[in-house]
DSSP file (Angstrom, degrees, kcal/mol; ACC not computed):
  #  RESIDUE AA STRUCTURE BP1 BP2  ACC     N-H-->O    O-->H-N    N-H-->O    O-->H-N    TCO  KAPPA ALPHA  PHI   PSI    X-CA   Y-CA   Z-CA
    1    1 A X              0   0    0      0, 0.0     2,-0.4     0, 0.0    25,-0.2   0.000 360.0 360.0 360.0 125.9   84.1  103.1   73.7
    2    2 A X  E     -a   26   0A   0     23,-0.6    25,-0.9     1,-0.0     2,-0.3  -0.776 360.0-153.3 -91.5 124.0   85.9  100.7   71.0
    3    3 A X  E     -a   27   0A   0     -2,-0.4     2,-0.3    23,-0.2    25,-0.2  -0.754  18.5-179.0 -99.2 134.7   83.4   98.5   69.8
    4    4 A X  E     -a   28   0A   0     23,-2.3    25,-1.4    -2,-0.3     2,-0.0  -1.000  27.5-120.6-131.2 132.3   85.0   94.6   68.3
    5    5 A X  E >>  -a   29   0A   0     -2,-0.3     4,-1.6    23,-0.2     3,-0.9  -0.363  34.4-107.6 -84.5 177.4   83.4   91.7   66.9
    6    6 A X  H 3> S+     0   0    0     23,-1.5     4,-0.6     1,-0.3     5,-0.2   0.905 121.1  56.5 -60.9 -65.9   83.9   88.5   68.8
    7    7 A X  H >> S+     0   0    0      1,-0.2     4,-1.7     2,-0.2     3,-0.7   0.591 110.9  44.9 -47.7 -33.4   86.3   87.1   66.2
    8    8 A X  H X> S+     0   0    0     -3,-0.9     3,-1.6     1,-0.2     4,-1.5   0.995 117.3  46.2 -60.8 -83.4   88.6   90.4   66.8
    9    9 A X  H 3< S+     0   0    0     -4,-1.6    -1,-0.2     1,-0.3    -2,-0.2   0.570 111.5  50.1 -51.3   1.4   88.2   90.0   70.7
   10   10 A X  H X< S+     0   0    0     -3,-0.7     3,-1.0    -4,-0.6    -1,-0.3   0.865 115.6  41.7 -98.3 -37.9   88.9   86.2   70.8
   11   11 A X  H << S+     0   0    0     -4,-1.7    -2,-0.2    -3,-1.6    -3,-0.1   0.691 132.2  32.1 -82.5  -0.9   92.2   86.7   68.6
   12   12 A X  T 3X S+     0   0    0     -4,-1.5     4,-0.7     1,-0.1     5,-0.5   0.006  75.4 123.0-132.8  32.7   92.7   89.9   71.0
   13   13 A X  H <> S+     0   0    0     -3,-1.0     4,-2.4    -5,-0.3     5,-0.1   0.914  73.5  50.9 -63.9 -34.1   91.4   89.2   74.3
   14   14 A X  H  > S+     0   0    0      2,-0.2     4,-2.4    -4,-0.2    -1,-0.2   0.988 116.7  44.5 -63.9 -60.0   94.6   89.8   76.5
   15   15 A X  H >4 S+     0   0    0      1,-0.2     3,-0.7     2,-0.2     4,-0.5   0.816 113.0  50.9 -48.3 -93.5   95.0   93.3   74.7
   16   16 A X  H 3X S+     0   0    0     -4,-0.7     4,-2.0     1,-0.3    -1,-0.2   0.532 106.0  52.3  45.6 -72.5   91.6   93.8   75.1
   17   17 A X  H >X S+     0   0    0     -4,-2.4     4,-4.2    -5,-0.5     3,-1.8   0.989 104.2  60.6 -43.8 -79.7   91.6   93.0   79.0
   18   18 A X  H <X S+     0   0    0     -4,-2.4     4,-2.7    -3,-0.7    -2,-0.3   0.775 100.5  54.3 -25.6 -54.9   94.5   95.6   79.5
   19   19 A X  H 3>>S+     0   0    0     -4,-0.5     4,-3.0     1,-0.3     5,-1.5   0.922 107.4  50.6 -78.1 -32.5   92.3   98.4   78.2
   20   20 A X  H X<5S+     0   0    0     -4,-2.0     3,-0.7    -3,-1.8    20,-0.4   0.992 107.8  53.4 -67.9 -38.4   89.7   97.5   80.7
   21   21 A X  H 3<5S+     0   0    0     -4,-4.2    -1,-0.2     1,-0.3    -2,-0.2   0.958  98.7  57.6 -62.7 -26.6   92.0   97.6   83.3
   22   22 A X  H 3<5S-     0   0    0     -4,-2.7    -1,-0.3    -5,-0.3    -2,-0.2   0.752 130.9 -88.4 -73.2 -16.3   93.4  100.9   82.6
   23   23 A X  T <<5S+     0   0    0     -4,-3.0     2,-0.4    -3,-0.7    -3,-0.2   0.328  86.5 135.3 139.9 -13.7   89.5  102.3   83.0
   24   24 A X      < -     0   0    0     -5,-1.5    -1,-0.6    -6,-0.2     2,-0.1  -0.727  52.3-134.9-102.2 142.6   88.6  101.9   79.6
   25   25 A X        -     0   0    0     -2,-0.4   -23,-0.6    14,-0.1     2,-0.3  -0.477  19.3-160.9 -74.9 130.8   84.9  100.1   78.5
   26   26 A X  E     -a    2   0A   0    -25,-0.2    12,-5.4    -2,-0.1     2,-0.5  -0.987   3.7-146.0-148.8 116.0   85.4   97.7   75.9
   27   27 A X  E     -aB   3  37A   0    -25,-0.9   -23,-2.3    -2,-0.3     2,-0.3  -0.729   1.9-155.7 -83.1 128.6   82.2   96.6   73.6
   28   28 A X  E     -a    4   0A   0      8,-3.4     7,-0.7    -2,-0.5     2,-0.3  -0.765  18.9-166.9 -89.5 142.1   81.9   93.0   72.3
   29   29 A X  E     -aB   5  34A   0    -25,-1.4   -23,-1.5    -2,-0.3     2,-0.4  -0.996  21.1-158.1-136.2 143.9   79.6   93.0   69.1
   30   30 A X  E >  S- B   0  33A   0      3,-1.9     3,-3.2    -2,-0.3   -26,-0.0  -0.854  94.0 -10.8-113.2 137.3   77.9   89.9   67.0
   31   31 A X  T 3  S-     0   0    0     -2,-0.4    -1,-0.2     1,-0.3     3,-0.1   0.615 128.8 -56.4  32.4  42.0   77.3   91.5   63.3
   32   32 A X  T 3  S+     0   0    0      1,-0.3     2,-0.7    -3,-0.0    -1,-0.3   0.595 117.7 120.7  93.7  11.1   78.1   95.3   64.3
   33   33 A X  E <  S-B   30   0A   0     -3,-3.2    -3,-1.9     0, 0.0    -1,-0.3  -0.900  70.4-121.7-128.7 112.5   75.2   94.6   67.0
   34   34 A X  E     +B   29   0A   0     -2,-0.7    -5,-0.3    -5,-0.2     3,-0.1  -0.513  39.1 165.8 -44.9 141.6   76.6   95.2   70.9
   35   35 A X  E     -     0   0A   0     -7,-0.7    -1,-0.1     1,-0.1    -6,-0.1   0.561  61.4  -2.8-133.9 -87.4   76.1   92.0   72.9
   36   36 A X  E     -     0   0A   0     -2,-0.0    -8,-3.4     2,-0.0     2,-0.4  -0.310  60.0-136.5-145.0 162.7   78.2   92.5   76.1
   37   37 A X  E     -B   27   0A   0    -10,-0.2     2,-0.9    -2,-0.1   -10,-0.2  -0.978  16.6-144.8-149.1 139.8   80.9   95.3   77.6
   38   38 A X        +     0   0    0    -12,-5.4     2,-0.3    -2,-0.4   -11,-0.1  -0.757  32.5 160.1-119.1 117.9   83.7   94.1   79.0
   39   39 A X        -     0   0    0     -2,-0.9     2,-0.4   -14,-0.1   -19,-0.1  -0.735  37.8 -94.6-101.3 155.5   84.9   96.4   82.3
   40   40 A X        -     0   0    0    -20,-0.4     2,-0.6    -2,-0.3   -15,-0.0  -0.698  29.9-123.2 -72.0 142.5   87.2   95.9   85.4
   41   41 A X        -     0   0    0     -2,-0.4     2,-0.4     1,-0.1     3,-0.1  -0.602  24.1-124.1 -90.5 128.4   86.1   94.9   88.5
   42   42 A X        -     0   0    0     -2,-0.6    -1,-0.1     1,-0.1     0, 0.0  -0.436  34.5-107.2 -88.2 129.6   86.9   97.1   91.1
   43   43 A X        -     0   0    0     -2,-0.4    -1,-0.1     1,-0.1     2,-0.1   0.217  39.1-101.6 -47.2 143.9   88.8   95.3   93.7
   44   44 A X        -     0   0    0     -3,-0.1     2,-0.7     1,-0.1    -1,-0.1  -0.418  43.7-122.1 -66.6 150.3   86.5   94.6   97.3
   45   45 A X        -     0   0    0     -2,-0.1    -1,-0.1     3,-0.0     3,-0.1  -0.920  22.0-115.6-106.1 105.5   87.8   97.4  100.1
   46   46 A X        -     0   0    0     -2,-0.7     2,-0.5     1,-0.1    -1,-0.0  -0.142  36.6-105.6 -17.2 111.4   89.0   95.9  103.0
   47   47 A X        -     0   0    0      1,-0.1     2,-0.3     3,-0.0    -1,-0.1  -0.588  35.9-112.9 -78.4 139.7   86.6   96.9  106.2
   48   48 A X        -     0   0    0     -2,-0.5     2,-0.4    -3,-0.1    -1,-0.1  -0.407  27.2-155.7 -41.5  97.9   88.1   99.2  108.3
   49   49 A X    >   -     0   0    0     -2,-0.3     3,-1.0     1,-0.0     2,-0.2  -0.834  18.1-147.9-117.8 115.9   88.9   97.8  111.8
   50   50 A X  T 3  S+     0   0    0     -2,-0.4    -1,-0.0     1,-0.3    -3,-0.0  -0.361  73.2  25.7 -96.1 160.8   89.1  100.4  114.1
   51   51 A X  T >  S+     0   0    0     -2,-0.2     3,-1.1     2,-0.1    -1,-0.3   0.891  70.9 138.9  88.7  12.1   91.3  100.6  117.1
   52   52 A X  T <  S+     0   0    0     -3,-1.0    -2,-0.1     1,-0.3    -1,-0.1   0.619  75.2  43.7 -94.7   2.2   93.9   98.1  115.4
   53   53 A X  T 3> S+     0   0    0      2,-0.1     4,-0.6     3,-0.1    -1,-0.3   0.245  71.6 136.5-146.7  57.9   96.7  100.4  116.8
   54   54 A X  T <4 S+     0   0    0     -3,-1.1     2,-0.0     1,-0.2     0, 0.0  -0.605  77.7  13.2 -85.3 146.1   95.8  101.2  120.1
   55   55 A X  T  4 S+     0   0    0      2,-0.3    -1,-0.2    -2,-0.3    -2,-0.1  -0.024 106.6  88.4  66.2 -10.2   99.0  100.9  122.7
   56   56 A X  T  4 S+     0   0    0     -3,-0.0     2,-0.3     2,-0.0    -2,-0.1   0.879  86.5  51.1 -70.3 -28.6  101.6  100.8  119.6
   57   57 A X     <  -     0   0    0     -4,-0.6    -2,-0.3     2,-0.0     2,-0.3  -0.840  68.9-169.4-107.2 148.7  101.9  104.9  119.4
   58   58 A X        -     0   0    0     -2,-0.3     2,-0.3     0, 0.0     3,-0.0  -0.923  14.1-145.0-118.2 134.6  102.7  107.1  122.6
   59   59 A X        -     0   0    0     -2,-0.3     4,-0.1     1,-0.1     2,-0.0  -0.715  28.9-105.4-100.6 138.7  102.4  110.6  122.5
   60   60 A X    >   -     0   0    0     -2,-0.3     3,-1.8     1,-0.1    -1,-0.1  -0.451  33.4-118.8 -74.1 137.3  105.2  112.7  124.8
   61   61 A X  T 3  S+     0   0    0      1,-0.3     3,-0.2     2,-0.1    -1,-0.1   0.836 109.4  55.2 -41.4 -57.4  103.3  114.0  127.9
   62   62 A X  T >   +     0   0    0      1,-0.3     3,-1.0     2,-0.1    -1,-0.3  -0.064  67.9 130.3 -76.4  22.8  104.2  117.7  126.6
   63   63 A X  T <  S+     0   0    0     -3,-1.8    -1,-0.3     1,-0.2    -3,-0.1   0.321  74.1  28.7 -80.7  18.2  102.9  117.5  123.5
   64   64 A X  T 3  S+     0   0    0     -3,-0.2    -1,-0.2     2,-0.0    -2,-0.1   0.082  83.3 119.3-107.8  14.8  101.0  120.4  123.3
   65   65 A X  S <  S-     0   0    0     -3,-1.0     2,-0.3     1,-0.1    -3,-0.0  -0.262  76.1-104.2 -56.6 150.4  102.8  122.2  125.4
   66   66 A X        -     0   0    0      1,-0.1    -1,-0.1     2,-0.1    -2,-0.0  -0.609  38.8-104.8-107.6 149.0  104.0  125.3  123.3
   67   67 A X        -     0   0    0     -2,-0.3     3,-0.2     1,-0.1     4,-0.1   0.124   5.1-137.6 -51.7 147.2  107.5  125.4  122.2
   68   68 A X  S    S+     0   0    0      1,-0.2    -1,-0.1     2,-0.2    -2,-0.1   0.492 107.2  59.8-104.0 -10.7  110.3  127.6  123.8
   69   69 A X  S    S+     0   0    0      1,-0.1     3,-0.5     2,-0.1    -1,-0.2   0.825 103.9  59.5 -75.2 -23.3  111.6  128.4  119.9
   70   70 A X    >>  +     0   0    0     -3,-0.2     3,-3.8     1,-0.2     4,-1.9   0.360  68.3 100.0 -62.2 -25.7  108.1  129.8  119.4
   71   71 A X  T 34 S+     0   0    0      1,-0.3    -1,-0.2     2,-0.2    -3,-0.1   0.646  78.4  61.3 -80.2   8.2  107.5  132.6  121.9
   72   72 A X  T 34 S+     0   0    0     -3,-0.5    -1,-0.3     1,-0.1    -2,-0.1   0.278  99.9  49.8-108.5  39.1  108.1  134.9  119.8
   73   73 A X  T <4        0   0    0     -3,-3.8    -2,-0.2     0, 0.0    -1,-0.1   0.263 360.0 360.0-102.3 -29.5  105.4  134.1  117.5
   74   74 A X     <        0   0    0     -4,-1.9    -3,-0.1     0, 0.0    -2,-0.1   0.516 360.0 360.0 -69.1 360.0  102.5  133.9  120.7
């Protein structure tokens, strides 16, 4: 984890951002001394709504019926 003192992260805060977003943990320091770690926040996950594409797909009546290229695999 690359540790920076504020003055460094204020004149480099955008860079600084980027590395968190790419995954990397980023320490703030006051006299060499950690104060704060600056992460990304991982984005909220949509809840799952189940059933949202019921009547859009139809499935062919024969669809598991077994295939007439196939029988000599059975």
């Amino acid at each position: 984890m690359p540790q920076f003192n504020i003055h460094v992260a204020k004149a480099h805060l955008s860079e600084l951002i980027q590395k968190a977003i790419l995954g990397e943990e980023v320490i703030i320091a006051r006299d060499n001394k950690p104060i704060a770690k600056l992460v990304a926040l991982n984005p909220p996950k949509r809840q799952r709504t189940l059933g949202f594409a019921k009547d859009l797909i139809t499935i062919a009546p024969d669809f598991n019926d077994p295939l007439n290229d196939f029988e000599d695999y059975q």
